[in-house]
Every structure is written in C-alpha cells, then in structure tokens.
Phi, psi and omega in degrees: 000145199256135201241144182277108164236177170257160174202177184303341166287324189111214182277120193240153147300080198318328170292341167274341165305320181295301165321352189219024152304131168272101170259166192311306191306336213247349166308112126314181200158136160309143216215345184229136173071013179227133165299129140004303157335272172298311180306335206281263180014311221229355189068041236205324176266138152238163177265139173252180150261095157204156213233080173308305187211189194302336198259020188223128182276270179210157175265150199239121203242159149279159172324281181302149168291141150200173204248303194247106170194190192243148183222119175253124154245191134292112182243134143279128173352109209040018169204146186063187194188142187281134162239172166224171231326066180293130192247291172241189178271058181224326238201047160271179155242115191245157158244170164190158177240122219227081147338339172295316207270154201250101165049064177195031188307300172257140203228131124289154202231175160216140151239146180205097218062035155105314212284140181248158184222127181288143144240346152221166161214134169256145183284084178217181187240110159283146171272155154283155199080357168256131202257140178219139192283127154252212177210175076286105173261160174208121164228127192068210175282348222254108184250138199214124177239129161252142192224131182078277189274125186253332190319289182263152174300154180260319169205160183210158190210155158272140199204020172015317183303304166297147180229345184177145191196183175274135192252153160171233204216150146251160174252126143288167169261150154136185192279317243239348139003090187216055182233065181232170185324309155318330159286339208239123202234141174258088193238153175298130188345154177235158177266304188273173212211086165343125175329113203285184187225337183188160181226128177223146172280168184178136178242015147164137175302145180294142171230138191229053180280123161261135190273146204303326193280343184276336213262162183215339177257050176280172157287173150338272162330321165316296202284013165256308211270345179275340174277344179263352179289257186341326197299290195314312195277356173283337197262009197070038184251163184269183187279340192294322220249002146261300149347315184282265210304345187239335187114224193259135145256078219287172183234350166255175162217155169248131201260343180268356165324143155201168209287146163197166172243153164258145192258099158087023180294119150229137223269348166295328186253132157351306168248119197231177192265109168233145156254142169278157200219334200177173197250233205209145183321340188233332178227038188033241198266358174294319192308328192264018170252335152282306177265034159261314163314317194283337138318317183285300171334286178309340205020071153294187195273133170258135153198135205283144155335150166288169169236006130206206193339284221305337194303315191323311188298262172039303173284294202295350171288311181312291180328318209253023141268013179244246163345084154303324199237041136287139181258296178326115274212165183301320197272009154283298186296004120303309192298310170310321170302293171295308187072031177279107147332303205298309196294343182312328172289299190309302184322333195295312201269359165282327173314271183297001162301300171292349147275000180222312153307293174283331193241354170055014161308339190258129202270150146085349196272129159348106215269331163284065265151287202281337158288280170321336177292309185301324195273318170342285180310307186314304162325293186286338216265346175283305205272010175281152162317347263209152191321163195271311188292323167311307195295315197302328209283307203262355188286320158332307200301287183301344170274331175300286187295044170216341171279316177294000000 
C-alpha cells in the first residue's frame, strides 16, 4: 500500500517517489549510429546461450525492445546472421547467407514457433566463407536486406507477425568468422526498396537445375570448386565424403531462380503473394518469365507492377478478397510494389496505429525510444510528396500515437 510521507518536498505518495526515480532503465542512451561495442560498454547488450546448431556460439542481443531499425555487420558465408525483433530463440527475423542453396544464396528469414520460412531471396551463388558488409532494416511490417552496395535493397519482403524485439547478431565459430561485436553497428532504418518487375501468386517456384559442368558463364569460384569436385570424384569419394572434406559443393545451378519478396506470408495458405525484382546472374529476365508461365500454368494470380498509388490500392483491394488473412495494409503493398520513400510513411504510420492503438502489440520498447522514432516518421511524413489528404490521413495516425 502506498503511504504518505514528509521531506524537504513536504508530503508525497512513496508511489510517486518511485515513479519519478531517475533509474538506469528510464536513462537514455544512443540508439543510432553506435557500435555494438559501445552497448557491450554501457551495458546496453545481452548474450544469450543459444545453439540452433553447431556452428553457432552465442547470440548478442540489445537489452532493449525497439520497432523500427538497422542492424549493419560483416557476415560470412555460412556462418552468423543479422537478427531482428528477435522475441525467443523460437520466434525472430534474420538475414543470412548460406552457399548450400542453388542461386538462392541471400535470404531473409522468419523462424516463427520454431518452423522456418524464406521471405525474401536474392538469386544469386556466394563463395564459401566469403565475408560481405550487410543491412537488415525493419521499418514497419518492411523487412530490407543489403550486401555490399549499402545504397540500394538487394531484396525486401512484407511480414506483419513481429511488431518489436530485440535487434543483434550470432557469432559463429570457425577461422573464417567475422560476425563479431566490433563488427556490428545499430543504425536507423533505412528507405529505398526495389522496384517490383512482376506480381505473381505462387505455391512454390519453378526450378530449372542445371549442371555446373554444362554452363560456361560461372564465376571463378564456381569452376574451382567443380575441378575439386570431379577430382575427389574420379579417386572415388561419394558426395557425403566430398561435403565432410570440402563444404557445400554445388554441382547445380537453377537457371529459374529469381530475386523475390514475399507479401504477407502465411504458412496456413495454400498459396502466397510475391513480387519479383530480378531474374538471376545466368539467364537474367528470361527466369522471370518462367516463372510467370509456370504460374499462369497453374492459373494463379499474374500481375504487371501497378504504375502508381491509386493503381496500387487497387490491386491490393482486388487481392485481399483472395488473401484473407492479410494483416498489411494497401500502403505496405504500394510500398513494395512501387518502392516509394515517400509512400514508406504512410505504410509506417498504419502499422503503428494499428499497434499501439488498436492491437497494443508492441511490447518492451522504452517510451522515450518510441516517441522519438514516432516524431521521426512525423517528420519525414511532412516532408513527403505525396497527395495533401493522404499525408493529412496518416499525420492523424501518428499524432494519436505520440499522445497515447
């Protein structure tokens, strides 16, 4: 029970003392632009002990919940991964790069209740062990991964189910390791987002493998690893007992690979939504034309990109009396389509209506944190291009939520 006491204030309420204690939790602290490092420093990070598999040592988390941000490291092949509103070891967002896989190399990821799902992939073949600077962004439902080239997204996907987590890294093991603290930077969300090239329905992509030995335009790396393959295999060894001595060795490539995001996956349907962004490094836009055909085969959903908004709402009205069990909104599907900065607001600012005003989803994150991220958007959302009523429609959005 809270009891009445005196001080040099007079008489106070011991529950008010407490509330307006300044404690170490209600400190501010950077959030943007700081190394990993400096959170280790300040006490702002934790390590968990968890072991999906073997090669993963431990994950390096923030303290804190937060919604919208960037996670940049250095990842190597196969080993670590960027996360995001990571909530358990059950239940994140990842980027990661894997070589095992045929010209399907960089991946966003959802593990959700342990079962995992691709949500975007760019088609392209990594060497192993080869280390690259990446991104992960989450702004909104907009989850956006970058390699190399920090300018542009390399792929992006819509995702709705997480609303705020813990943003950090796993460390891997091995020589060849470089997903480590000192690498890894915590920055504000980033914006542009590739054009969509095509919208297609899809209950899993055409695949068209072809063997590496048939093909003439690999990289490099490719034709070393297929001259140590044939070696191992003229001297007898099995694929088991070439795999143990070498790593992932592919002997294929899918020439129907292409770059894509997914709208809105949900693993209860049948069917999911993607937009495509590119073909793939060996036979380009031809990839993306198989698999429109192979769709249109099935006779599934086709659809040229919209050519602005309105086209956009449009499409997506049309969709979501297909897609029922969309959470995402018209302006996350403009956005994705289009890849508009500007429309990047509106989408933002439905997302936190609906979260913190209607459904109260976003859990742990620091309310000045969650205020300054909302007056961000607020900002940018003035300074967009975009129709006077649309802009008047989500600035409503974003003035509700900075009052609750």
């Amino acid at each position: 029970m809270p009891q009445i006491v005196s001080g040099i204030w007079g008489k106070v309420r011991t529950d008010d003392i407490i509330d307006r204690a300044v404690t170490r939790a209600k400190l501010e602290y950077p959030t943007e632009d700081v190394s990993f490092a400096y959170l280790a420093a300040i006490n702002k990070v934790q390590i968990l002990d968890y072991a999906p598999d073997s090669y993963i040592n431990s994950v390096l988390l923030t303290s804190d919940n937060f919604t919208d941000k960037a996670v940049k490291a250095i990842l190597a092949t196969n080993r670590g991964a960027i996360y995001s509103r990571f909530q358990d070891g059950s239940n994140y967002y990842y980027l990661s790069q894997d070589n095992g896989l045929s010209t399907a190399d960089f991946k966003i990821r959802k593990c959700s209740g342990g079962s995992y799902s691709d949500l975007a992939t760019e088609a392209i073949d990594l060497p192993d062990y080869s280390s690259y600077v990446c991104i992960l962004s989450v702004s909104g439902s907009t989850l956006k991964a970058y390699r190399s080239d920090l300018s542009s997204a390399k792929i992006t996907a819509t995702d709705s189910e997480f609303s705020s987590g813990c943003f950090g890294i796993i460390r891997g093991l091995g020589n060849h390791d470089r997903s480590v603290c000192e690498d890894a930077f915590l920055l504000a969300p980033t914006s542009p987002a590739p054009k969509a090239l095509s919208i297609i329905e899809v209950d899993k992509l055409k695949q068209n493998l072809v063997a590496i030995s048939q093909l003439n335009n690999i990289p490099n790396f490719m034709k070393i690893e297929v001259k140590k393959y044939k070696t191992l295999k003229s001297r007898g060894f099995t694929d088991e007992e070439i795999k143990l001595l070498l790593g992932n060795i592919r002997t294929q490539i899918d020439l129907a690979s292409v770059t894509y995001g997914v709208f809105e996956y949900k693993p209860e349907h049948d069917t999911f939504l993607i937009t495509i962004t590119s073909g793939n490094p060996y036979t380009g836009k031809k990839a993306i034309l198989e698999q429109i055909e192979y769709a249109k085969s099935k006779n599934f959903i086709v659809l040229k990109p919209p050519k602005d908004y309105k086209e956009a709402v449009e499409q997506y009205k049309q969709l979501k009396q297909h897609f029922t069990g969309w959470v995402a909104g018209k302006d996350n599907y403009a956005y994705q389509t289009l890849g508009s900065e500007d429309i990047e607001c509106c989408a933002v600012a439905d997302f936190y209506h609906g979260n913190l005003i209607q459904e109260q989803r976003i859990k742990g994150v620091p309310e000045w944190e969650l205020r300054r991220t909302l007056l961000r958007w607020k900002d940018r959302l003035e300074k967009a291009r975009i129709n006077a009523e649309l802009k008047e429609k989500h600035m409503k959005k974003l003035e509700e939520c900075l009052k609750r």
